[in-house]
LUMMARRO-802733 format. One line per 8 residues: number of its first residue (from 1); for each residue x, y, z of N, C-alpha, C. Coordinates in steps of 0.001 Angstrom, whole numbers, plus 500000, padded with zeros to 6 digits. Last residue first. Example, Ala and Ser with C-alpha at 12.3 -4.5 7.8 and 13.67 -1.06 7.14 Angstrom:
2) 512850:497750:507080:513670:498940:507140:512900:500030:507870 ~ 513190:494310:507800:512300:495500:507800:513200:496700:507800 $
***
This chain:
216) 451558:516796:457559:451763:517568:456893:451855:516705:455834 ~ 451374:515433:460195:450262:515941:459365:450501:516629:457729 ~ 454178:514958:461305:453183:513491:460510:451692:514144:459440 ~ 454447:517036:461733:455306:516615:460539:454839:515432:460204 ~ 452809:517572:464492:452713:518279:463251:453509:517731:461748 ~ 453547:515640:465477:452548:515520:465159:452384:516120:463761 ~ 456190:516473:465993:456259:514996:465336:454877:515268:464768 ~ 455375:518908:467423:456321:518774:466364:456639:517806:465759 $
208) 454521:517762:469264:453308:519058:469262:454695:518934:467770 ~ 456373:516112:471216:455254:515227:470197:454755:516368:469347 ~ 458060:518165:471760:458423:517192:470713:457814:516552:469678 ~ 456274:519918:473577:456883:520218:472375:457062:519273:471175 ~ 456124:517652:475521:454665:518095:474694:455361:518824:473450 ~ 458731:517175:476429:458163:516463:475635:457088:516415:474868 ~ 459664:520069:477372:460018:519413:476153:459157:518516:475545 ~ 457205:520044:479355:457472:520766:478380:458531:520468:476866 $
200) 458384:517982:481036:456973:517868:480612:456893:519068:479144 ~ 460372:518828:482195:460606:517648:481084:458980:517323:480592 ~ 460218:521021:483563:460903:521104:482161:460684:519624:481139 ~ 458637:520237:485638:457759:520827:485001:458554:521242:482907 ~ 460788:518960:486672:459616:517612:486372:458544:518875:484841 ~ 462360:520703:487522:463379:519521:486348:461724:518713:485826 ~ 460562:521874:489672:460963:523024:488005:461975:521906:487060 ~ 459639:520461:491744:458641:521018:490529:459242:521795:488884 $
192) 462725:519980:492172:461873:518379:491654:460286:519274:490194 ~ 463422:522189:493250:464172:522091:491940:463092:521056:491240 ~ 460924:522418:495622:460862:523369:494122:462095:523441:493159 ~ 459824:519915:497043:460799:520279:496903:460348:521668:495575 ~ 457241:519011:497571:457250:520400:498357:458714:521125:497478 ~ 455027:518517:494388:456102:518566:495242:456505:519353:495661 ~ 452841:519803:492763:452728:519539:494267:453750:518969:495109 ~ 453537:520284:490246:452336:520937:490592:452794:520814:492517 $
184) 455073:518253:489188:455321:519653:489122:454872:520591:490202 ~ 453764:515744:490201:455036:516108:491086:455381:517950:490812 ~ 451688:515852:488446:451574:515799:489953:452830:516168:490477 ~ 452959:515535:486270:452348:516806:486584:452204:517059:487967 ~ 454344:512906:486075:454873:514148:486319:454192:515312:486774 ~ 451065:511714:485349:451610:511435:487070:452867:512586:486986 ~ 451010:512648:482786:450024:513267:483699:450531:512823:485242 ~ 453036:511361:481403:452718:513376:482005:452084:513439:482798 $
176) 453681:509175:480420:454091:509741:482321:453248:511010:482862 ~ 453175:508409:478024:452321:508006:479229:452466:508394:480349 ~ 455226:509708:477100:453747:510464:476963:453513:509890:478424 ~ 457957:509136:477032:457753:509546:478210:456129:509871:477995 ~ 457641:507841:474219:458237:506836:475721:457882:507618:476703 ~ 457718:510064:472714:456210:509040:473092:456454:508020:473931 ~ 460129:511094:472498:459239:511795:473304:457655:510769:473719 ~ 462509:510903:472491:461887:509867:472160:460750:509781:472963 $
168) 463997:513060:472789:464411:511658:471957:463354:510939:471264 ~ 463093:514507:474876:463764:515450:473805:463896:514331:472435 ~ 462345:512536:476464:461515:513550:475927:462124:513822:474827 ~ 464361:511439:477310:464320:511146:476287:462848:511684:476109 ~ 465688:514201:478967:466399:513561:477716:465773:512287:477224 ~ 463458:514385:480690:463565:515593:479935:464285:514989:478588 ~ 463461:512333:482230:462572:512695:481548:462791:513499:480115 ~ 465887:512764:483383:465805:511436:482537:464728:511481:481707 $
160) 465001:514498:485448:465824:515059:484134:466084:514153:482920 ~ 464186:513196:487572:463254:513978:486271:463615:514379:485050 ~ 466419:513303:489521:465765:511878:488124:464458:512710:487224 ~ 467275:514948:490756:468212:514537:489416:467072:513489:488288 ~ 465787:515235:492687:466025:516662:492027:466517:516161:490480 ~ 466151:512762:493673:464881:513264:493658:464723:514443:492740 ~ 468630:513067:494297:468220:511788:493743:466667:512360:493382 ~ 469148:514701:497021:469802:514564:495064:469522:514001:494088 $
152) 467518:513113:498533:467631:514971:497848:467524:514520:496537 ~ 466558:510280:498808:467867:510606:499081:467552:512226:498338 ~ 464174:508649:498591:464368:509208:500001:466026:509931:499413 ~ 462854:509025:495929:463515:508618:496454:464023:509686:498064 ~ 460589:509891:494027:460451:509827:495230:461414:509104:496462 ~ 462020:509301:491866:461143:511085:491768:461047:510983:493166 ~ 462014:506886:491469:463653:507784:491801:462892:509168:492061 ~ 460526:506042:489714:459975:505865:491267:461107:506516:491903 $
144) 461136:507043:487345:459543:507315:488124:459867:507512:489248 ~ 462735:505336:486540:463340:506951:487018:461728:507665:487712 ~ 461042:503176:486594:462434:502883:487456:462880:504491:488139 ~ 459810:503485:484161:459134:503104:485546:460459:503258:487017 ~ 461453:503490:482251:461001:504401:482441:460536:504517:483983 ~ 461609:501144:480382:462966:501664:482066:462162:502313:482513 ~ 461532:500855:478212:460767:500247:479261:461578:500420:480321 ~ 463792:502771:476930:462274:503032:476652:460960:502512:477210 $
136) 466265:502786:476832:465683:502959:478364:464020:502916:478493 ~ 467780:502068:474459:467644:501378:476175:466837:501425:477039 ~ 466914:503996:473056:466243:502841:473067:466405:501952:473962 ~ 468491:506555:473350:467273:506095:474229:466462:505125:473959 ~ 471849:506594:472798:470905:505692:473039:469802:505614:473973 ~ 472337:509798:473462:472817:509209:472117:471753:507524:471792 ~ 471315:509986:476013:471732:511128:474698:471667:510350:473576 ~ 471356:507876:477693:470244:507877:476392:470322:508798:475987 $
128) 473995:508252:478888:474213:507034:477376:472655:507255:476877 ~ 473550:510326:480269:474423:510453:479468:474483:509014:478271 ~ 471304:509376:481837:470963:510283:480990:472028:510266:480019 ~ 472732:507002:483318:471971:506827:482233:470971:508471:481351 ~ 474402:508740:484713:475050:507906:484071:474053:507737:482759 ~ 472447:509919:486620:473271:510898:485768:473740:509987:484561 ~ 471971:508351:487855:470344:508760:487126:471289:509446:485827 ~ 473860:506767:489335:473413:506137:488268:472310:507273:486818 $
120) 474401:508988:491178:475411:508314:489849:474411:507620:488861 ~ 472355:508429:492794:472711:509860:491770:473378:509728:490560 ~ 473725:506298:493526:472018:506494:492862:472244:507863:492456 ~ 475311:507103:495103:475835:506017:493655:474140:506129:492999 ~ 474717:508758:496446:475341:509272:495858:476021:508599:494708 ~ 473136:507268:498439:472204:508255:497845:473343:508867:496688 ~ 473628:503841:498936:474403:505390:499107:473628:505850:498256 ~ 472771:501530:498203:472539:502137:499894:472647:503247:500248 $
112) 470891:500801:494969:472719:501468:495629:472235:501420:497549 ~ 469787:500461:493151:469052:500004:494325:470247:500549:495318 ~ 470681:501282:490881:469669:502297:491555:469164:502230:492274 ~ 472270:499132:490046:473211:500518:490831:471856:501547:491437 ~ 471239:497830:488296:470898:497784:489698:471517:498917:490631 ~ 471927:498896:485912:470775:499307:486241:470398:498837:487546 ~ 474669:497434:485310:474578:499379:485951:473659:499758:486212 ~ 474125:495320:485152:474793:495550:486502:474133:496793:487010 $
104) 473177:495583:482458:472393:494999:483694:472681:495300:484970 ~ 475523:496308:481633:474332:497575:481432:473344:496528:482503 ~ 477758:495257:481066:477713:495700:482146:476471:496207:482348 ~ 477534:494727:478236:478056:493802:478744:477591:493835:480188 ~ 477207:497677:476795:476622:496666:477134:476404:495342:477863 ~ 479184:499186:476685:479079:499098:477808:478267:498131:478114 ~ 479976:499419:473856:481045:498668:475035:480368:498355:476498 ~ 477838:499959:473017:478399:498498:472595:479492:498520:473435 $
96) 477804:502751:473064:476753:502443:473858:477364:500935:473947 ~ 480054:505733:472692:479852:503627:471916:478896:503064:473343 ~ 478971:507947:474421:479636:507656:473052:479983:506356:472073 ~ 477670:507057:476691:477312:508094:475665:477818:508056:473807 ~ 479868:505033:477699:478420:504744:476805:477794:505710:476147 ~ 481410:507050:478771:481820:505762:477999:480474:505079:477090 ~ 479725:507441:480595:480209:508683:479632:480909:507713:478086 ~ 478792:505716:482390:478018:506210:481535:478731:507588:480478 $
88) 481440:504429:483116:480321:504394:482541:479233:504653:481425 ~ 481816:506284:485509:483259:506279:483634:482411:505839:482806 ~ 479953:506643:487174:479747:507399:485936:481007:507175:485183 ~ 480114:503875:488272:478929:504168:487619:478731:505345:486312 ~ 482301:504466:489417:482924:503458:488285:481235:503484:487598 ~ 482517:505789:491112:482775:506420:489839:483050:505657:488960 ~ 480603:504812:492668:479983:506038:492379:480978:506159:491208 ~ 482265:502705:493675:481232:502409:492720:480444:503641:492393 $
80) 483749:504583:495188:484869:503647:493892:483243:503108:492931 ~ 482525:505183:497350:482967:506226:496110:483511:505585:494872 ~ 481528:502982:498796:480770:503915:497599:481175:504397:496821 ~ 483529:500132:498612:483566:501055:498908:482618:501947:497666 ~ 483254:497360:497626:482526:497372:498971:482725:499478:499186 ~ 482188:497068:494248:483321:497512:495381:482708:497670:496243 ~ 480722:496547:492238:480595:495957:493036:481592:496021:494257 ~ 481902:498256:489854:480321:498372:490648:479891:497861:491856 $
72) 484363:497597:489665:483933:498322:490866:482329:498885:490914 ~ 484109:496253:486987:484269:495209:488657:484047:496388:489691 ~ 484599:497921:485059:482728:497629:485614:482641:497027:486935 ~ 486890:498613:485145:486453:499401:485624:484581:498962:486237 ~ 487696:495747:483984:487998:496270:485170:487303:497470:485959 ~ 485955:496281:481548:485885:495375:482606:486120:495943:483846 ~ 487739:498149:480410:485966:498765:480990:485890:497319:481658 ~ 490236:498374:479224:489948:498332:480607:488673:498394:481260 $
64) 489926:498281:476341:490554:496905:477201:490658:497154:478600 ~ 488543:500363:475909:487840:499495:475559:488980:497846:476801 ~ 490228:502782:475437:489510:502164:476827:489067:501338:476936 ~ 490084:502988:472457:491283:503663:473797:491037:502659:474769 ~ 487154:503452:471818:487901:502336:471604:489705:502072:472140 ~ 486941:506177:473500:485780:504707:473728:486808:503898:473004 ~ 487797:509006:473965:488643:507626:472932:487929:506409:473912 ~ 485953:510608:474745:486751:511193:473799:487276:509876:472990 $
56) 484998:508783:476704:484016:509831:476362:484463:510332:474706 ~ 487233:507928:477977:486531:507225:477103:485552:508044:476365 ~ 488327:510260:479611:489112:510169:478371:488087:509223:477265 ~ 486036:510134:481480:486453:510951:480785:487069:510842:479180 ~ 486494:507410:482633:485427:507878:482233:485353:509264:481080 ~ 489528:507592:483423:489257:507115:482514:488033:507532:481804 ~ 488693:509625:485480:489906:510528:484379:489660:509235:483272 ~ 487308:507872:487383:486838:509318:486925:487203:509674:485593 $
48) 489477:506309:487817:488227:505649:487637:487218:506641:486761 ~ 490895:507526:488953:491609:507036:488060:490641:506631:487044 ~ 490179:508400:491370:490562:509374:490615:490468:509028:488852 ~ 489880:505957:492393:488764:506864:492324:488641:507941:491106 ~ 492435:505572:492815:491664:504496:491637:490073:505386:492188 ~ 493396:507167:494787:493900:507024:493747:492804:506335:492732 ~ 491633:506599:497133:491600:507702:496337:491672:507909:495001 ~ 492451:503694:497457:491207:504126:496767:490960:505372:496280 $
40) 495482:502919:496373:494806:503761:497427:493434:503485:496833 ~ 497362:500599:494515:497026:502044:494814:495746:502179:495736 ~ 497293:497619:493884:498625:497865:495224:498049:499496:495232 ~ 495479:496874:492649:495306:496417:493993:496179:497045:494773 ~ 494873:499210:489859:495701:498254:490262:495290:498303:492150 ~ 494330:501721:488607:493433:500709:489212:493720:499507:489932 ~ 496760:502016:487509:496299:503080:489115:494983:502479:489371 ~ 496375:501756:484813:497416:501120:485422:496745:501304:487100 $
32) 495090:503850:483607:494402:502511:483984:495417:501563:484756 ~ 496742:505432:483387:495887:506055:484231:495550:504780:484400 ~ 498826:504508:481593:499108:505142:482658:498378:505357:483987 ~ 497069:504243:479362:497590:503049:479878:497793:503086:481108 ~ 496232:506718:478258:495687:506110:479015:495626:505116:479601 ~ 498260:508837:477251:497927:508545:478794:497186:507282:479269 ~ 497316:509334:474271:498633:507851:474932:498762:507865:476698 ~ 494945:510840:474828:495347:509088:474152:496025:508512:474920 $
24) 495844:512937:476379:494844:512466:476837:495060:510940:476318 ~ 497146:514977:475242:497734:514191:475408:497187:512861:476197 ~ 495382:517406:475566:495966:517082:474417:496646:515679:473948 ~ 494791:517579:478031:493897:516827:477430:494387:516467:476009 ~ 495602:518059:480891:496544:518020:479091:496191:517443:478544 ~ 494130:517926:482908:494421:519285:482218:495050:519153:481098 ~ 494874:515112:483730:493937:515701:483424:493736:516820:482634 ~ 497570:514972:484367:497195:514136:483592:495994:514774:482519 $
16) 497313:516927:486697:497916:517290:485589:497621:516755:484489 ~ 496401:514452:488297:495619:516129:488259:496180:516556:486949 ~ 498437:512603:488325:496753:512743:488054:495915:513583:486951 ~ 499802:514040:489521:500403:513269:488235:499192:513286:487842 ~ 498750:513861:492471:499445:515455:491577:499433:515127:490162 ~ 498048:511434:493013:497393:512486:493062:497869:513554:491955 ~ 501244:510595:493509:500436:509814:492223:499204:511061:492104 ~ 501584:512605:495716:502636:512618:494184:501932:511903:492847 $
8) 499915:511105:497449:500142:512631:496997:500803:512800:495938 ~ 500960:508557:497807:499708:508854:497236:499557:510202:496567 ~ 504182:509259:498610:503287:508472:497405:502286:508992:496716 ~ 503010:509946:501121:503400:511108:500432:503736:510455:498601 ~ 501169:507588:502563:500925:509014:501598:501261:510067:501061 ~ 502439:504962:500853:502216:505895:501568:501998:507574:501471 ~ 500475:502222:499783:501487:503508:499006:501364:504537:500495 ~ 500854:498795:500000:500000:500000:500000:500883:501245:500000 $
***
């Protein structure tokens, strides 16, 4: 195990790693290396993050470490499965086919214990139904019941799942409006009434613009 003036120095290397995005490619052996058993959790937190990232940019780059990175869904520690939820989903935004493998795992992540890997998750899967909302199109029920999750963040964040595949795939979210409305209208929280009252609005837009181009 690394001591911490170690850890601090791997930290620093990190950080920098980060900011030179120019150089982001051939880093990424470097960074996936720091997942390794003998570094800190900090460290492979970090590491876990800066991959998510770089995959975002080079998905086939990363491709020979997303295993490893999916094994910390199941890390006894939150933060390591909080960021191994979102390398994830950024990694899937952009080649949805790598992540597939894992995409069962990543949808239990919403049963998490920690209010902050369930955050992870709502975030994760908005970022891969940017690009793929055919995943999620019988999911739906799932970010429903996240509207009422005992955890804040979690409550404020999952409406927004609405909103992106509203924007997509707007007749997956029809059937919701009218139970969203309820939450617009009468949740005490007021981010939950203003992410629930936006994704109701995109999606009447969407259809109010499919309709119209089917009429025409």
């Amino acid at each position: 195990m690394p001591n911490k003036t170690t850890d601090k120095t791997i930290l620093k290397e990190l950080r920098a790693i980060t900011k030179d995005k120019a150089n982001w490619k051939t880093a990424i052996d470097d960074v996936a290396a720091k997942l390794g058993k003998q570094y800190s959790e900090d460290v492979k937190a970090k590491a876990l993050w800066l991959l998510g990232e770089m995959g975002l940019h080079y998905p086939s780059h990363i491709q020979p470490y997303i295993k490893q990175m999916a094994d910390y869904l199941r890390d006894d520690n939150p933060k390591l499965r909080e960021r191994s939820v979102n390398a994830l989903g950024r990694i899937g935004r952009t080649d949805k086919t790598l992540i597939l493998p894992y995409f069962d795992t990543l949808m239990d992540m919403r049963c998490d214990t920690e209010e902050a890997v369930r955050l992870a998750f709502v975030w994760a899967c908005e970022n891969i139904a940017t690009n793929a909302p055919e995943f999620f199109c019988d999911k739906l029920d799932l970010f429903y019941a996240l509207i009422s999750d005992k955890g804040e963040r979690v409550r404020i964040e999952a409406p927004e799942m609405f909103r992106v595949m509203g924007k997509r795939l707007p007749y997956s979210v029809e059937p919701y409006l009218k139970k969203l409305e309820r939450f617009s209208e009468h949740d005490p929280h007021p981010v939950v009434r203003i992410h629930t009252s936006g994704a109701i609005r995109i999606t009447k837009k969407v259809l109010e613009k499919s309709k119209h181009a089917a009429n025409e």
